[in-house]
Backbone as XML, in Angstrom:
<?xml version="1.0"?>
<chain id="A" units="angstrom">
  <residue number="1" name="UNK">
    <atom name="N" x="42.664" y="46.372" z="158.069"/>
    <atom name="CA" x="43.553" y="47.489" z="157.761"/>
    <atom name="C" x="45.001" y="47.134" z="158.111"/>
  </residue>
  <residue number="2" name="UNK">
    <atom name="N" x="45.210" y="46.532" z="159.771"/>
    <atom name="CA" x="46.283" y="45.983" z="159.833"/>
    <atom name="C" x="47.136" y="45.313" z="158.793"/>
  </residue>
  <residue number="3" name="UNK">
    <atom name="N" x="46.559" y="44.362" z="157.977"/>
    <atom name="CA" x="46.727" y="43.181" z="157.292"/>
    <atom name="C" x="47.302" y="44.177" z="155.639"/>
  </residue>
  <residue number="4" name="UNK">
    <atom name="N" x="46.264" y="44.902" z="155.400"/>
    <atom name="CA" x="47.113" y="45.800" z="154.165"/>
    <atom name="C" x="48.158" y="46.212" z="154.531"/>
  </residue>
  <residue number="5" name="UNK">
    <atom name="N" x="48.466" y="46.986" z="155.693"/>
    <atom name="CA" x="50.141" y="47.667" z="156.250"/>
    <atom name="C" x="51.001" y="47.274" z="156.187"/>
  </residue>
  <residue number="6" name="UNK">
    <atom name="N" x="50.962" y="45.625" z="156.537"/>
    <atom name="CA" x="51.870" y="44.568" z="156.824"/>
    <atom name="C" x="52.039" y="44.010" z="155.593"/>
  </residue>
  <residue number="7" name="UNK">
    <atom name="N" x="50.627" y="44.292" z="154.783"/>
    <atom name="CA" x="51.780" y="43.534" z="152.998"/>
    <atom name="C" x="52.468" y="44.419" z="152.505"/>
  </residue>
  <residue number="8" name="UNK">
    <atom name="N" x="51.992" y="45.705" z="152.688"/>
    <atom name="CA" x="52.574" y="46.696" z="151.761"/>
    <atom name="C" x="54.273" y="46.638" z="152.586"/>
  </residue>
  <residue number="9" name="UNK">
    <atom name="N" x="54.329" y="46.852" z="154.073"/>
    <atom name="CA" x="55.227" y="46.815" z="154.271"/>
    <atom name="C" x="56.349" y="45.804" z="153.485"/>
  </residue>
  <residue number="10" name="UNK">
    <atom name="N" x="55.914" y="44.634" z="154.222"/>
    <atom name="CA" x="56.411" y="43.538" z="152.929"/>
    <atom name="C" x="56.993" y="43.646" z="151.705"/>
  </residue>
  <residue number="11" name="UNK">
    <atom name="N" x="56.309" y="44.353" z="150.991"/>
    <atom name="CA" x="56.364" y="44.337" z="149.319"/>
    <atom name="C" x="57.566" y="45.239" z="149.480"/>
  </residue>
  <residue number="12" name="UNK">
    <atom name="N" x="57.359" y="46.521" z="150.300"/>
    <atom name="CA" x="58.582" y="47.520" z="150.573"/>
    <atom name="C" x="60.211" y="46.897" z="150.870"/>
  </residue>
  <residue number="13" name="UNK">
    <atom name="N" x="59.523" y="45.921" z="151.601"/>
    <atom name="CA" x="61.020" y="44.989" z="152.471"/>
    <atom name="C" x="61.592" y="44.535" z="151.413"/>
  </residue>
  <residue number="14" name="UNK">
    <atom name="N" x="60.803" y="44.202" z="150.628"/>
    <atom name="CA" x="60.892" y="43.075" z="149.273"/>
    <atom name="C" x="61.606" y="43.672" z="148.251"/>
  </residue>
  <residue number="15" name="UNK">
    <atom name="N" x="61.188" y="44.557" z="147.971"/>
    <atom name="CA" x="61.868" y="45.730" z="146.601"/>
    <atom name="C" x="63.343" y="46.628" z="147.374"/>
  </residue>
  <residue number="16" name="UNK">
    <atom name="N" x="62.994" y="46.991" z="148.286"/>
    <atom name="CA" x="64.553" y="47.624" z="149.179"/>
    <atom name="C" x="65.721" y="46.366" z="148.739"/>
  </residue>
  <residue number="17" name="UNK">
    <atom name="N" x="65.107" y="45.482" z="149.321"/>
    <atom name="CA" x="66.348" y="44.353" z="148.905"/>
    <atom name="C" x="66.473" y="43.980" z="148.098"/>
  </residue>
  <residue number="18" name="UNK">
    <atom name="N" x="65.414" y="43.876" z="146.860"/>
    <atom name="CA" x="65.481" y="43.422" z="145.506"/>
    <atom name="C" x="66.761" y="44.570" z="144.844"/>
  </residue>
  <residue number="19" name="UNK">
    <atom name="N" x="66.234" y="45.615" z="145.329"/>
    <atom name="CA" x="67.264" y="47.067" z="144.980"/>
    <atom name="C" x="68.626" y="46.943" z="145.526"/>
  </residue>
  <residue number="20" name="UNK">
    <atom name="N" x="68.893" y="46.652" z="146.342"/>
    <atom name="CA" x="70.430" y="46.625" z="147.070"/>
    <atom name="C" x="70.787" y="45.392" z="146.188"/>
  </residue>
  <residue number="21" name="UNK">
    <atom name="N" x="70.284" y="44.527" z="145.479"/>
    <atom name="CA" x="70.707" y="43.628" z="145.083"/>
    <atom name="C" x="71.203" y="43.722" z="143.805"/>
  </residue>
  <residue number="22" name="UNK">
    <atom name="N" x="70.522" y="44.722" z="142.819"/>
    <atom name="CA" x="70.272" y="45.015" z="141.648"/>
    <atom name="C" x="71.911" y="45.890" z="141.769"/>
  </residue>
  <residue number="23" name="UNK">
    <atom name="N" x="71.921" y="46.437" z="142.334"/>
    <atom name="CA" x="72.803" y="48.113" z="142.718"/>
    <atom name="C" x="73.970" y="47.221" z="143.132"/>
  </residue>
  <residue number="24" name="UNK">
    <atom name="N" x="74.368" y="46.117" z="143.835"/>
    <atom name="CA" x="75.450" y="45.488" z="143.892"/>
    <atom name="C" x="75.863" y="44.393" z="142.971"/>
  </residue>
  <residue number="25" name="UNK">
    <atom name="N" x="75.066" y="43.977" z="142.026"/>
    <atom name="CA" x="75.257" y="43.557" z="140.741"/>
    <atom name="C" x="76.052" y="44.318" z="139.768"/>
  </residue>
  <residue number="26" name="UNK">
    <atom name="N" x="75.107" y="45.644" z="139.553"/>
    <atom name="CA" x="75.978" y="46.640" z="138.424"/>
    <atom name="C" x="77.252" y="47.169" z="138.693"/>
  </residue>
  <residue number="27" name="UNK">
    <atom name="N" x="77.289" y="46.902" z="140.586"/>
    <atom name="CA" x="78.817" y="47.602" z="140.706"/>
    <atom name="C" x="79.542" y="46.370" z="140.497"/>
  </residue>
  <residue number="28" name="UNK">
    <atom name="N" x="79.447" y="45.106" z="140.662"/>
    <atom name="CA" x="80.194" y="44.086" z="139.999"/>
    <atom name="C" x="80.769" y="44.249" z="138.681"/>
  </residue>
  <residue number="29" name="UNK">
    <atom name="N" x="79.558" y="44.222" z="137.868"/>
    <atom name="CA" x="79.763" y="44.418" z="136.703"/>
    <atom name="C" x="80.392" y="45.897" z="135.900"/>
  </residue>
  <residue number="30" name="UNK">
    <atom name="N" x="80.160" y="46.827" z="136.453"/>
    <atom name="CA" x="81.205" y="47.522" z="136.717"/>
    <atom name="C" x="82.416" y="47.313" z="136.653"/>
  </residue>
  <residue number="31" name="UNK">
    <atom name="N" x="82.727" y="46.938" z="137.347"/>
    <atom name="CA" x="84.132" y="47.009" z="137.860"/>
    <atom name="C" x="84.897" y="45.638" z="136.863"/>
  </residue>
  <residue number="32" name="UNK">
    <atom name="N" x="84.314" y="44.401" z="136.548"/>
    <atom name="CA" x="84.388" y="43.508" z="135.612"/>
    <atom name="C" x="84.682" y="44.372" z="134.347"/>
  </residue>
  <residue number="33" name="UNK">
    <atom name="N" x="84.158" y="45.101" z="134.089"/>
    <atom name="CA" x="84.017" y="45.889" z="132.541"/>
    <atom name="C" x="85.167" y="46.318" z="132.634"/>
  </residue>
  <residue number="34" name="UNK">
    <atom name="N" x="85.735" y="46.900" z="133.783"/>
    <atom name="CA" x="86.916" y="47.894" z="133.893"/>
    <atom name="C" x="88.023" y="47.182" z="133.628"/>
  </residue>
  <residue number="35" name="UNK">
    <atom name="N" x="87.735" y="46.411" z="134.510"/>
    <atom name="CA" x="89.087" y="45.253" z="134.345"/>
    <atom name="C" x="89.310" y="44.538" z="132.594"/>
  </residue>
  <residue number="36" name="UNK">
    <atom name="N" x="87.791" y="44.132" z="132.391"/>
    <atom name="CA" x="88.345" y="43.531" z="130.989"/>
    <atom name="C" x="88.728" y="44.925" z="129.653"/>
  </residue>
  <residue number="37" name="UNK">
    <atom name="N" x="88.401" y="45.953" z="130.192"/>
    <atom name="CA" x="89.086" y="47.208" z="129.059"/>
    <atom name="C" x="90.042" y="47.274" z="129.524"/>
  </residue>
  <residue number="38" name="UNK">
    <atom name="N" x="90.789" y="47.373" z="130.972"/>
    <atom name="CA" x="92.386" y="47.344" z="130.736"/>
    <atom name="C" x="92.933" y="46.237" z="130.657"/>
  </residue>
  <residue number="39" name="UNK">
    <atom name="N" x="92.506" y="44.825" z="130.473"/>
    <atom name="CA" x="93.570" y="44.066" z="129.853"/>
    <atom name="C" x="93.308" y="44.027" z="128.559"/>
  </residue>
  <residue number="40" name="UNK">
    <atom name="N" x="92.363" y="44.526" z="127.971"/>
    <atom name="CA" x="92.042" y="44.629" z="126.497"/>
    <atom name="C" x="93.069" y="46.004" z="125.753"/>
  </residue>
  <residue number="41" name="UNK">
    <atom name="N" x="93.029" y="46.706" z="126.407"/>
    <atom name="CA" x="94.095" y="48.147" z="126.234"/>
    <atom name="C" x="95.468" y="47.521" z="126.143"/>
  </residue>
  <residue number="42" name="UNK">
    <atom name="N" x="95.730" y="46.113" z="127.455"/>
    <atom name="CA" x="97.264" y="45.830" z="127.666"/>
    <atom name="C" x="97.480" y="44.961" z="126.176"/>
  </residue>
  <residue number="43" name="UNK">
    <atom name="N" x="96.259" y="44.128" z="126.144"/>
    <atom name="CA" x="96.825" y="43.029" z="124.525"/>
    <atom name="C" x="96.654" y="43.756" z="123.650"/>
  </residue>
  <residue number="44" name="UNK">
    <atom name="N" x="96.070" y="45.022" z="123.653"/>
    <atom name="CA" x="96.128" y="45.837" z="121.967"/>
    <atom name="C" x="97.850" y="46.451" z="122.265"/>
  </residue>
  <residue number="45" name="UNK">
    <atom name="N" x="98.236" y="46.574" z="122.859"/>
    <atom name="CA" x="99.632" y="47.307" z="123.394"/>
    <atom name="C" x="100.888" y="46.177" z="122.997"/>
  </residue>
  <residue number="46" name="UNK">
    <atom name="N" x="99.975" y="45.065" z="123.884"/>
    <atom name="CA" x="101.325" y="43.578" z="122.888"/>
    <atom name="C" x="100.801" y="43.376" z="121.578"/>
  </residue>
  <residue number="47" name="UNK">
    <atom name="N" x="100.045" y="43.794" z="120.913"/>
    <atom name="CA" x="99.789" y="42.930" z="119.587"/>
    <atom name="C" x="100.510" y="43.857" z="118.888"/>
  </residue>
  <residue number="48" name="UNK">
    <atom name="N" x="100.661" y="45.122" z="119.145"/>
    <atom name="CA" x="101.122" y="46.072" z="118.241"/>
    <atom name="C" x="102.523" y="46.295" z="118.711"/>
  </residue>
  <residue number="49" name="UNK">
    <atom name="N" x="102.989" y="45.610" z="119.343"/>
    <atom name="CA" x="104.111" y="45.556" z="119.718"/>
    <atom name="C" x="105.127" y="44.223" z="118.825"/>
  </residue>
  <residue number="50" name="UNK">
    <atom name="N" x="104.393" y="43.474" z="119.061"/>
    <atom name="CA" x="104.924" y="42.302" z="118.312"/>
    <atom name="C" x="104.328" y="42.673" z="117.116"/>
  </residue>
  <residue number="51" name="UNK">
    <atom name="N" x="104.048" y="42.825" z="116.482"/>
    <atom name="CA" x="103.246" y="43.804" z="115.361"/>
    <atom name="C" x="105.111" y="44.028" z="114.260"/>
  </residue>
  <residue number="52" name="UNK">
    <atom name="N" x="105.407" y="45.170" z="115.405"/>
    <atom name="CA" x="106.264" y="46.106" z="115.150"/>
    <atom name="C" x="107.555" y="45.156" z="115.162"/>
  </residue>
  <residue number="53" name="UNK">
    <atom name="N" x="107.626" y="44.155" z="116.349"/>
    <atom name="CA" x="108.923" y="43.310" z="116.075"/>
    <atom name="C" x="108.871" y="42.752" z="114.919"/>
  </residue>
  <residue number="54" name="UNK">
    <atom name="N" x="107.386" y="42.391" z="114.545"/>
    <atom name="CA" x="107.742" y="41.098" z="113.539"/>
    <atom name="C" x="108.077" y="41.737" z="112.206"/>
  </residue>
  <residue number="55" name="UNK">
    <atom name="N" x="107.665" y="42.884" z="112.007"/>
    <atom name="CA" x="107.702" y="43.898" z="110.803"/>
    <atom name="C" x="109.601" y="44.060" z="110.698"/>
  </residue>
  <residue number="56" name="UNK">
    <atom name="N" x="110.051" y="44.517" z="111.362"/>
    <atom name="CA" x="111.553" y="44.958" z="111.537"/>
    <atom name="C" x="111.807" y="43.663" z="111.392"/>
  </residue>
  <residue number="57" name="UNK">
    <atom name="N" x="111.940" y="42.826" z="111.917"/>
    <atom name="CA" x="112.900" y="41.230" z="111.839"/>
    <atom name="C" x="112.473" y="39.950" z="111.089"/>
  </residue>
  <residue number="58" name="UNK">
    <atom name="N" x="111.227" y="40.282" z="110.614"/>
    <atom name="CA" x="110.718" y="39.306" z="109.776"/>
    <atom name="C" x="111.018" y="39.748" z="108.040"/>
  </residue>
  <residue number="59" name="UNK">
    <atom name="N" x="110.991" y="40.803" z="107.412"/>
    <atom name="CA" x="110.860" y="40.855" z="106.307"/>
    <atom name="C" x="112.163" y="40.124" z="105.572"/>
  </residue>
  <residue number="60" name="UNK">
    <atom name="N" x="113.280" y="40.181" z="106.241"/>
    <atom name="CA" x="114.128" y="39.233" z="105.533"/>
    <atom name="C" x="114.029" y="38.000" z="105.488"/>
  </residue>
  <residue number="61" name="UNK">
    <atom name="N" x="113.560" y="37.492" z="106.508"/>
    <atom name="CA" x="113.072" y="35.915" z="106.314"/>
    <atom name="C" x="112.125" y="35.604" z="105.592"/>
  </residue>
  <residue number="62" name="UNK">
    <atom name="N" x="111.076" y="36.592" z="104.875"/>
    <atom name="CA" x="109.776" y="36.417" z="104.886"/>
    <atom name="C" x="110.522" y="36.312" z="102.924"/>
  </residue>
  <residue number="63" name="UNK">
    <atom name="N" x="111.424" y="37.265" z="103.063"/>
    <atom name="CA" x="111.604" y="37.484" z="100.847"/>
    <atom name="C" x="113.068" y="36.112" z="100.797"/>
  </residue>
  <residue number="64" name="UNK">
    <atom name="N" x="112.944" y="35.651" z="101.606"/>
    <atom name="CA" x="114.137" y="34.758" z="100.979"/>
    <atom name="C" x="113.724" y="33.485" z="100.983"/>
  </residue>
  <residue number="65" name="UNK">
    <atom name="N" x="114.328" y="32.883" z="99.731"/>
    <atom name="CA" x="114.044" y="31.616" z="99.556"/>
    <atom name="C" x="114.122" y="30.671" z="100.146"/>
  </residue>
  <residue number="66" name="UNK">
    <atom name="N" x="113.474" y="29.542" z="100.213"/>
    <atom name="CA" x="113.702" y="28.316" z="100.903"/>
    <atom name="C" x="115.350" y="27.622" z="100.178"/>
  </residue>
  <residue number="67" name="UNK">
    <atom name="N" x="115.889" y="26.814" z="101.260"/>
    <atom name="CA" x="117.144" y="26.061" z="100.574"/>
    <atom name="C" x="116.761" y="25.273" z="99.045"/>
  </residue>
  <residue number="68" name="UNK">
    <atom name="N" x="115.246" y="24.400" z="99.447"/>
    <atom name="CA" x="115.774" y="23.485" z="98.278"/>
    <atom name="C" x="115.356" y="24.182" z="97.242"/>
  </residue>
  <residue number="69" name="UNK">
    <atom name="N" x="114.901" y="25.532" z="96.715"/>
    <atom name="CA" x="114.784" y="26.346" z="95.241"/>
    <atom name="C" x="116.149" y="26.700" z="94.601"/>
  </residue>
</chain>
């Protein structure tokens, strides 16, 4: 009887920590996720930014001819 207590205990010891392990993974990853949506928020913010420069200051360069035509 002893000998069942002591595995089950075991198995208990075993899964508690398997669990704290699991549970400090997802808050990693978590927090990873967070981080890569706000630098993903910051480069949608420069792309449409330079977006907008290149629109305003490019179209004249973009309709004019090269020298040697």
């Amino acid at each position: 009887m002893d000998d069942r207590i002591n595995d089950l205990e075991s198995r208990i010891a075993f899964q508690e920590h398997t669990i704290q392990e699991l549970q400090d993974l997802i808050a990693t990853h978590q927090k990873q996720l967070y981080d890569m949506e706000e630098a993903m928020k910051v480069m949608a913010r420069r792309i449409s930014q330079m977006s907008t420069a290149s629109t305003g200051a490019g179209n004249s360069n973009d309709e004019e001819r090269p020298p040697h035509y």
